[in-house]
C-alpha positions in Angstrom: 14.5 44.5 -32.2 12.7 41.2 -33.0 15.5 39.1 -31.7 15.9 40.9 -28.7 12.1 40.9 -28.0 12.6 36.3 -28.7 15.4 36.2 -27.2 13.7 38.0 -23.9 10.5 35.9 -24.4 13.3 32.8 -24.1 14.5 33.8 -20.9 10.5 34.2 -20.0 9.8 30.7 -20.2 13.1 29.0 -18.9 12.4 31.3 -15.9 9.0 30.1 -15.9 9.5 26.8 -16.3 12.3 27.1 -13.9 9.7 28.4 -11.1 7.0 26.0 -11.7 10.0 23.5 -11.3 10.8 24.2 -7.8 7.4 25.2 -7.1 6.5 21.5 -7.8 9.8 20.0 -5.6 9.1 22.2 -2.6 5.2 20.8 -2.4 6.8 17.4 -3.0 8.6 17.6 0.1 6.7 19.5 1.9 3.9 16.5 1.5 6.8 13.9 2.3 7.3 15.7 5.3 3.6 15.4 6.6 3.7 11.4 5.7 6.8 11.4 8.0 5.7 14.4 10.7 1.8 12.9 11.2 0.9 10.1 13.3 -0.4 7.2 11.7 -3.9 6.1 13.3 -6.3 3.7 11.9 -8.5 6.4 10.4 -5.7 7.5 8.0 -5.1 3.7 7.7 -8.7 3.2 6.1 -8.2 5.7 3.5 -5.1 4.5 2.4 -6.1 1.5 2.2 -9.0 2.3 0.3 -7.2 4.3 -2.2 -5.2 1.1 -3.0 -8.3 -1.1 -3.9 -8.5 -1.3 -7.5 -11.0 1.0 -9.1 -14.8 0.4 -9.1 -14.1 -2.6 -7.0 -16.1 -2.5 -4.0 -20.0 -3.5 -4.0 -20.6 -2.4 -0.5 -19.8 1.1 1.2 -19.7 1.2 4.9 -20.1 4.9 6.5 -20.4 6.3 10.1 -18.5 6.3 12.8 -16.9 4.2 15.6 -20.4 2.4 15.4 -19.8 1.6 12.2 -16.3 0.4 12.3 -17.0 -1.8 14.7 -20.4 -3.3 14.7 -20.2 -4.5 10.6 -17.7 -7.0 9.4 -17.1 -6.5 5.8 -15.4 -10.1 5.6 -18.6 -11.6 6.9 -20.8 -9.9 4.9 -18.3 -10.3 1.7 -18.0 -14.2 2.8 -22.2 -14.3 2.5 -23.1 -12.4 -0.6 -19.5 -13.1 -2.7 -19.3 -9.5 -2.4 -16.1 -6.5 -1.8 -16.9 -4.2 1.0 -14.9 -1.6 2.9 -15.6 0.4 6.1 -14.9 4.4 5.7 -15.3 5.6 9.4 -14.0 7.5 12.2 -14.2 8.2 16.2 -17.5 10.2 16.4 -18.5 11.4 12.9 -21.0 13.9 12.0 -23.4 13.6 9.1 -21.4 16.0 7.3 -18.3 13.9 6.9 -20.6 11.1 5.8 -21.8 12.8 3.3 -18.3 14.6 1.9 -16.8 10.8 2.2 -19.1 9.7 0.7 -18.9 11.8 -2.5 -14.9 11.4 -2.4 -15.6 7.6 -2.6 -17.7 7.6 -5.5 -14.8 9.0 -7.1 -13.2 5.8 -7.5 -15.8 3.4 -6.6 -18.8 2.8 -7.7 -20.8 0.3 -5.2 -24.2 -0.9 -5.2 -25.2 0.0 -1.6 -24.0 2.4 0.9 -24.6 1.5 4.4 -24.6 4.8 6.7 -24.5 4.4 10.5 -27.5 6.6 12.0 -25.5 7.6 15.0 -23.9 10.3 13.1 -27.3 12.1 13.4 -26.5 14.2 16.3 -27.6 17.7 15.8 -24.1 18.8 15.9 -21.2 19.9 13.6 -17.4 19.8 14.0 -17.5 23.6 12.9 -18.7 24.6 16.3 -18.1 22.1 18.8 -14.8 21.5 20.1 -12.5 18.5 19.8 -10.8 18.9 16.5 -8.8 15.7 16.9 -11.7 13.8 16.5 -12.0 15.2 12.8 -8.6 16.2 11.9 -7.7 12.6 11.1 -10.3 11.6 9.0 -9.5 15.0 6.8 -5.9 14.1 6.7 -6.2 10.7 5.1 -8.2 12.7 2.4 -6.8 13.3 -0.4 -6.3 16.8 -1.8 -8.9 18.0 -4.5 -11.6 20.1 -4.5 -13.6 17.6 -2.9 -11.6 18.4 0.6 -11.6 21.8 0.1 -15.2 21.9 0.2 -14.9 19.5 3.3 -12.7 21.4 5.3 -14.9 24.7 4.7 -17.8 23.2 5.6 -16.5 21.2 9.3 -13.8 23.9 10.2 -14.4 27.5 11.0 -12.1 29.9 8.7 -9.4 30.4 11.3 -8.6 26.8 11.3 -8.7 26.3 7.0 -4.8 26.1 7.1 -4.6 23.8 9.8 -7.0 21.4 8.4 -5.7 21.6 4.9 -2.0 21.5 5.7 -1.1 19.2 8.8 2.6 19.5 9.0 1.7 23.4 10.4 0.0 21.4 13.6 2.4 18.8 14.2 5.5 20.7 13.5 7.1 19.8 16.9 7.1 15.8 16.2 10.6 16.0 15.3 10.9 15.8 18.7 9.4 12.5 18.7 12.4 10.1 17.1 10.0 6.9 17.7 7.3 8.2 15.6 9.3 9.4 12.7 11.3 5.9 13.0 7.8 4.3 12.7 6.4 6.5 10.0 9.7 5.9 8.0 9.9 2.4 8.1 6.4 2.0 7.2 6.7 4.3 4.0 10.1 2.8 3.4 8.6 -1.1 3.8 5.1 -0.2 2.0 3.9 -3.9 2.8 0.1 -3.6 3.4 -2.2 -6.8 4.2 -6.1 -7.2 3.6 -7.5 -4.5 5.6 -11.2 -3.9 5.3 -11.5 -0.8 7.6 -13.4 -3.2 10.6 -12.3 -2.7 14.1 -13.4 -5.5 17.0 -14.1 -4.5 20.3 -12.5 -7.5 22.4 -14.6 -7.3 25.4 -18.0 -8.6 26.3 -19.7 -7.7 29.1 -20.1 -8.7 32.4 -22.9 -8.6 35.0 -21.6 -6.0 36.6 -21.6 -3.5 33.2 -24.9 -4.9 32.4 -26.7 -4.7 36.5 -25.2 -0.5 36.0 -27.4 -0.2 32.6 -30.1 -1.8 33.9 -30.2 0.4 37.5 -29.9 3.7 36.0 -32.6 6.1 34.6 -33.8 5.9 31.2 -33.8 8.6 28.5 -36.8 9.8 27.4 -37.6 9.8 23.2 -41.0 11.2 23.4 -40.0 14.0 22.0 -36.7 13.2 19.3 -36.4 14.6 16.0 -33.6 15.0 13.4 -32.9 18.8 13.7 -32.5 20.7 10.2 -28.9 20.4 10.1 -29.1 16.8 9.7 -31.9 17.3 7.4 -30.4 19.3 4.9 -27.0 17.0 4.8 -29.3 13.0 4.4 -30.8 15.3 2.2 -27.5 16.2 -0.1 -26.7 12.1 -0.2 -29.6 11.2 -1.5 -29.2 13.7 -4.1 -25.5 12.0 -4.6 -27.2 8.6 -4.2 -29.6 9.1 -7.1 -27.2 10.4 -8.9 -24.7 7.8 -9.1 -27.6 4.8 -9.1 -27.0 3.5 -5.3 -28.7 2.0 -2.8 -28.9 4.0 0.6 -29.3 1.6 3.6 -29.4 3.9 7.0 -29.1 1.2 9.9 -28.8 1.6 13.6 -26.2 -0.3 16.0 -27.4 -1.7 19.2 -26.8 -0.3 22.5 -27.9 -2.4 25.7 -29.4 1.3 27.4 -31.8 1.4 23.9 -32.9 -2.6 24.7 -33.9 -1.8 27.8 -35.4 1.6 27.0 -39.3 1.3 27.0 -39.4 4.6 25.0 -37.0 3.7 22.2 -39.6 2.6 19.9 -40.4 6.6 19.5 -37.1 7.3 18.5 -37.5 4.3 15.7 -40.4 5.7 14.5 -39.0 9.1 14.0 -35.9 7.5 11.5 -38.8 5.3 10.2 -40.7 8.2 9.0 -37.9 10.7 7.7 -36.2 7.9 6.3 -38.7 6.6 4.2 -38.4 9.1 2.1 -34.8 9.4 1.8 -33.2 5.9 1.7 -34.0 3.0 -0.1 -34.3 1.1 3.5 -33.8 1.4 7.2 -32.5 -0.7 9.6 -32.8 -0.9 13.7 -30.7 -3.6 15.1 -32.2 -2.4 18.5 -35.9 -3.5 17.0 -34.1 -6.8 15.5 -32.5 -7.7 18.8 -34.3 -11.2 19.1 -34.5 -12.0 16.0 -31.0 -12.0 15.9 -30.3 -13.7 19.0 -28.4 -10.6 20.8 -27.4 -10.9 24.4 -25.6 -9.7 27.4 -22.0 -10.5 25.8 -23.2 -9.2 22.2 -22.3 -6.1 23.7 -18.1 -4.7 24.7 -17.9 -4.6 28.3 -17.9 -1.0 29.4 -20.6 1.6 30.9 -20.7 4.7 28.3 -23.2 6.2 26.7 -21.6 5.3 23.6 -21.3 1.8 24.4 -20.3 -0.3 21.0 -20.7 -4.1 20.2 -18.5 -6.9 21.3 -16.9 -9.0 18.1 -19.0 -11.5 19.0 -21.8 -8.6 18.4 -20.8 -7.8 15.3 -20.5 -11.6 14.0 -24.8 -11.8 14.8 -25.4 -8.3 13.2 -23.0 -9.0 10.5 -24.1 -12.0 10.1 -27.7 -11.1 9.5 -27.0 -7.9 7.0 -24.9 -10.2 4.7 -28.3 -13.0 4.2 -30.5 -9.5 4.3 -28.2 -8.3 1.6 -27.8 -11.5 -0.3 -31.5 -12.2 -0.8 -32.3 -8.3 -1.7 -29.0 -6.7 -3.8 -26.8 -9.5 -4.9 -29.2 -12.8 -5.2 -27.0 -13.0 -8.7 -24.2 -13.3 -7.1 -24.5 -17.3 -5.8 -25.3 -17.8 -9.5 -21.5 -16.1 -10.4 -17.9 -18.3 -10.0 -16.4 -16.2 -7.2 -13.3 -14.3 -9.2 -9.7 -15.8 -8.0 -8.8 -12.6 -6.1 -12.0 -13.1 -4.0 -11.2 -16.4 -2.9 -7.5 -15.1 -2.4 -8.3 -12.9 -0.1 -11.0 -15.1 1.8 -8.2 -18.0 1.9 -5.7 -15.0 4.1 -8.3 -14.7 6.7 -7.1 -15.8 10.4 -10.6 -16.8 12.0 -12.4 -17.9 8.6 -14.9 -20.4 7.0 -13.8 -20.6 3.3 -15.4 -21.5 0.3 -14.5 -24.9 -1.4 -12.0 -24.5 -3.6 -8.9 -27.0 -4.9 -6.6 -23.5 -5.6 -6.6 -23.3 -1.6 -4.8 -25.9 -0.7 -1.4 -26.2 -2.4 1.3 -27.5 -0.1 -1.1 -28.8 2.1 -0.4 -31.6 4.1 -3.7 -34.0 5.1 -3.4 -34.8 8.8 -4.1 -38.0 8.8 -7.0 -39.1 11.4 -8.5 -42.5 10.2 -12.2 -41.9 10.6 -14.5 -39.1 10.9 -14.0 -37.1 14.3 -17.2 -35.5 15.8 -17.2 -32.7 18.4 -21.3 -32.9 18.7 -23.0 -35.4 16.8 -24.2 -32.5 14.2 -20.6 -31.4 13.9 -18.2 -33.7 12.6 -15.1 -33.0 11.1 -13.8 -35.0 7.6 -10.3 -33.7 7.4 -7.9 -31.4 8.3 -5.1 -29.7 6.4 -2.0 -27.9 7.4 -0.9 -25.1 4.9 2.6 -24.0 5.0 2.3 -20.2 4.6 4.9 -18.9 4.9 8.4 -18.6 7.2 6.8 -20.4 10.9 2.9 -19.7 9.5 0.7 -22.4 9.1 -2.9 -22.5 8.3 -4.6 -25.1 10.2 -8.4 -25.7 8.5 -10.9 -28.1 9.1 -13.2 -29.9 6.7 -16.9 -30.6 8.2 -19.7 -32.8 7.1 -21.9 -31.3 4.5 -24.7 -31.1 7.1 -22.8 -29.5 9.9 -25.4 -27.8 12.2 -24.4 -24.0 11.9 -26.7 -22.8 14.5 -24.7 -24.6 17.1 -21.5 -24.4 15.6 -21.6 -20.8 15.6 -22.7 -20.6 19.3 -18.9 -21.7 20.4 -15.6 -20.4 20.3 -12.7 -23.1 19.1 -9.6 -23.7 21.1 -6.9 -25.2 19.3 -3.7 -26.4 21.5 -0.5 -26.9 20.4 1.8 -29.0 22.6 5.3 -29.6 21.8 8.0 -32.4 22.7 9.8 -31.8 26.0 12.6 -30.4 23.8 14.0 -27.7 24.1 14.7 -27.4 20.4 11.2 -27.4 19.7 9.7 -24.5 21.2 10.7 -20.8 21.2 13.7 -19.5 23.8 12.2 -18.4 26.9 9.1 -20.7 27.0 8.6 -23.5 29.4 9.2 -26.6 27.3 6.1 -28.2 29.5 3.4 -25.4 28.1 1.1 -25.7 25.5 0.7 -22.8 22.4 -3.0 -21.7 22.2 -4.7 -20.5 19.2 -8.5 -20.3 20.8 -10.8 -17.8 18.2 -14.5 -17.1 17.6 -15.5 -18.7 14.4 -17.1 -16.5 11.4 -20.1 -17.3 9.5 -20.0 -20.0 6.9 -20.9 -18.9 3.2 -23.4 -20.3 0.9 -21.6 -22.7 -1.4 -22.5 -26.0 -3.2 -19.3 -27.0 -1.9 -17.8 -28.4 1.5 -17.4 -26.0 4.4 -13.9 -24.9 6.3 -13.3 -23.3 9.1 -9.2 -21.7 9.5 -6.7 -20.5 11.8 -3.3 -19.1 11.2 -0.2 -20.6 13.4 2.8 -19.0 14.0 4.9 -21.5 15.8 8.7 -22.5 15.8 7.4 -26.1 17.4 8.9 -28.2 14.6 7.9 -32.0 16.7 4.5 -31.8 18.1 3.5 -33.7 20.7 -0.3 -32.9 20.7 -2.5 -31.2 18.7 -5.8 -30.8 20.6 -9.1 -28.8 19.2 -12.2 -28.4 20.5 -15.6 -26.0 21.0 -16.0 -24.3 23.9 -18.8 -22.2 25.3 -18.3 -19.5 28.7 -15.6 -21.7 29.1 -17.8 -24.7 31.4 -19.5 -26.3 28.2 -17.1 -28.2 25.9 -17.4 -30.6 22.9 -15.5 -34.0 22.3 -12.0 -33.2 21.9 -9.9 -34.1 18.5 -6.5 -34.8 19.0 -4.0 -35.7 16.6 -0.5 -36.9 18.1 3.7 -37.3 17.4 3.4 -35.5 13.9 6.6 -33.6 12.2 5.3 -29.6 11.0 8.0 -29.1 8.2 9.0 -26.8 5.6 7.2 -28.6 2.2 
C-alpha cells in the first residue's frame, strides 16, 4: 500500500511540475505576443529605456507630463552638474501616475532629487474621465509587479482592470496591421538602443501671429485656485515615499506665454507656494523666473492651445538655469569628482553638444588644419577643429574655443555648418544636385563647468568623400551673422 500511495504521490508532482511547465510557456508567449501586437510609442520607449540603465544610476528623476518631457533637458542639466538624469513622462499625466511612477522608479534607482512637473495637478483622475489612451501607454511600459497592480486599480475603474493589465486583449486586431508587426519585430529582433534620456523637443517657435492671438484673448481668472483634495492626498503619499527613501522633492512649473501675460497668475503661485512649502523640499515657477532667465516670444513652440509647451530653444534657457540651480544646491561635490568614463562616453555621442575636455575623445581625430586662430565675434574665437570618424559615413565635426569664449552671446545663436562638395558626381549622394551644398545648422547646448577647454559638436553623415568647402558660422533670426570660417579642398577619409 505504501508503494502504491509513492508511486501516486510520483505521478503528483511530474503532473505538477508538468502544469506549472506550460503554465509558464503559455505566459511567455502570450507576453511575446503583446511586445509584437502593441504599438511602440515614445512613452513605452522611456520605460524601456529606463529599465536598461544600470541600477542606482541616475541622480536626477524627471516626472510629469508632456510639460515635462519637453521643457527639461536631462543632457543639459547632466552636462552642468556631472550628473545622470532621466525623464519618466507621458501625454497628460495625473498626479496619481506621478506618484505610482515614482514609487516603481525607486525600485531600481535611487536619485538624489525628483523633479515633478506641477501641471499634473488638475483635479482630475484617469478613473473617471475619459480618454484611456492617454494612460494606457504609460501603464503598458510598466512592468508587471504589485507595484502596477496597485496602479491600475487606482487610474482604471474595475471593468477596465483586464484591459489595463493585459494589452494584447485591446489590440488583438493588429494582426491586421503587417507594418506594425514588421516594425515591432525588427526592433525586438535588432535590440540596438542609443542614449535616450526620455527628452522630447518641440521644433517650433512662435511667431507673431501665435503670440498677437495670446495676447488678444481674455484672461483666466486665479483669484480663486486651489489644489482640490484629490491632489492633496496623492503630493501627500510622495512625500511620504520621498522621506522615505532620503530624496529631494523639487515641484517646478513650465512656462506658458497665456501665464506671462496673465496679471492674476501670481495668485495661482502663491497657492503652490503655500501648500508646497510644506511638502517639497523646493518650488519652482519658471513663469515668476521668466526675466531672469531671459524667456521670449520664440522660447515658446509655435501653436495657440491652452496647453501650449516650450520651444527647444525654451527648454535650453530653463534647462539651462535648473542645471547651475542644481549644481550650486545638490551636487556642489560633484566639480570636485573626475567625471566617470561612461559619463564622458555618453556626453562625447551627443549631436548638438559642448563637451568636456578630455584626450579619450578624440581618437582618430584628424586636426583640420587652419593656420591661425579664426574668430566669428571678437569674444568667440575658435582654436581648432577636429574631425572624428565615427563610424560607416558619420563624422563628428567639433570645435575648440578660446578659454574666454563669451557664453552669453555664444549661446544667443544658432550654428550653420555647410558642407560643399566637388562638382563630382562621385562625391555626393545619387539623386543630389552635384552644385548643392549639405547643411548641418543646430542650436548649440550649454557649456559645462570644466577647468578644461570648451567644444561645441555636430554629427555628419555624409558620402562627400572631396570637399570643396566647409563653411561654419553663427547665425541669429537668420539677418544677423558672424565672420564666417571656412576651411577648403580637404580629403574626409576612412582613418
Amino acid at each position: 500500500m505504501g508503494v502504491l500511495k509513492k508511486h501516486n504521490l510520483s505521478i503528483f508532482s511530474f503532473r505538477f511540475l508538468a502544469a506549472v511547465g506550460v503554465l509558464f510557456l503559455i505566459c511567455f508567449c502570450f507576453f511575446k505576443l503583446q511586445r509584437v501586437f502593441i504599438e511602440y510609442d515614445d512613452i513605452k520607449k522611456r520605460w524601456s529605456y529606463f529599465y536598461d540603465l544600470p541600477d542606482n544610476s541616475l541622480d536626477v528623476l524627471i516626472l510629469g507630463n508632456s510639460h515635462a518631457y519637453s521643457s527639461y533637458d536631462p543632457d543639459i542639466i547632466d552636462a552642468i552638474c556631472g550628473t545622470n538624469s532621466f525623464v519618466i513622462a507621458s501625454n497628460s499625466q495625473k498626479i496619481e501616475q506621478v506618484y505610482y511612477n515614482l514609487k516603481e522608479a525607486l525600485q531600481y534607482q535611487s536619485p538624489k532629487v525628483a523633479v515633478i512637473q506641477l501641471t499634473v495637478l488638475t483635479g482630475e483622475s484617469w478613473k473617471t474621465k475619459k480618454g484611456e489612451y492617454r494612460v494606457y501607454s504609460n501603464l503598458d511600459g510598466m512592468r508587471y509587479s504589485n507595484n502596477k497592480i496597485q496602479a491600475v486599480i487606482a487610474q482604471r475603474p474595475y471593468e477596465d482592470w483586464i484591459n489595463s493589465m493585459f494589452p494584447l486583449f485591446r489590440n488583438h486586431d493588429n494582426w491586421k496591421k503587417p507594418e506594425l508587426l514588421s516594425d515591432n519585430m525588427e526592433r525586438l529582433e535588432l535590440d540596438f538602443k542609443k542614449d535616450f534620456r526620455g527628452f522630447s523637443a518641440r521644433k517650433s517657435e512662435m511667431g507673431e501671429k501665435v503670440a498677437l492671438q495670446y495676447e488678444k484673448e481674455d484672461k483666466k481668472d486665479f483669484s480663486n485656485f486651489t489644489i482640490n483634495n484629490q491632489d492633496m492626498y496623492y503630493l501627500q503619499k510622495i512625500k511620504s515615499l520621498a522621506d522615505l527613501n532620503g530624496l529631494k522633492v523639487v515641484y517646478v512649473m513650465s512656462p506658458k506665454y497665456s501665464d506671462l501675460l496673465n496679471d492674476s497668475y501670481f495668485k495661482k503661485n502663491e497657492v503652490f507656494k503655500t501648500s508646497l512649502s510644506k511638502l517639497g523640499d523646493e518650488y519652482l515657477d519658471f513663469n515668476m523666473l521668466s526675466k531672469k532667465i531671459g524667456l521670449e516670444k520664440r522660447s515658446f513652440e509655435n501653436g495657440y492651445i491652452s496647453y501650449q509647451h516650450t520651444s527647444y530653444f525654451g527648454a535650453v534657457q530653463i534647462s539651462r538655469y535648473l542645471g547651475n540651480h542644481f549644481k550650486k544646491k545638490y551636487f556642489k561635490a560633484n566639480q570636485f569628482i573626475e567625471p566617470k568614463e561612461s559619463w564622458l562616453e555618453r556626453m562625447a555621442k551627443k549631436k548638438e553638444y559642448y563637451l568636456y575636455s578630455t584626450e579619450d575623445l578624440f581618437d582618430n581625430r584628424a586636426v583640420l588644419d587652419m593656420g591661425q586662430d579664426l574668430t566669428f565675434f571678437d569674444d568667440v574665437i575658435v582654436e581648432k577643429m577636429f574631425l572624428i570618424k565615427q563610424g560607416p559615413d558619420v563624422y563628428e565635426l567639433v570645435l575648440q574655443f578660446q578659454d574666454n569664449v563669451n557664453l552669453n552671446k555664444l549661446s544667443q545663436y544658432r550654428f550653420y555648418v555647410h558642407l560643399i562638395p566637388e562638382k563630382s558626381k562621385k562625391n555626393i549622394n545619387v539623386g543630389k544636385n552635384i552644385t548643392s551644398f549639405e547643411n548641418y545648422d543646430f542650436t548649440p547646448g550649454p557649456l559645462p563647468f570644466g577647468d578644461g577647454k570648451f567644444y561645441v559638436s555636430r554629427e555628419i553623415n555624409t558620402k562627400i568623400k572631396r570637399v570643396k568647402n566647409l563653411n561654419i558660422g553663427l547665425f541669429k533670426s537668420g539677418l544677423v551673422r558672424s565672420e564666417k570660417i571656412t576651411v577648403s579642398d580637404f580629403l574626409i577619409t576612412n582613418q
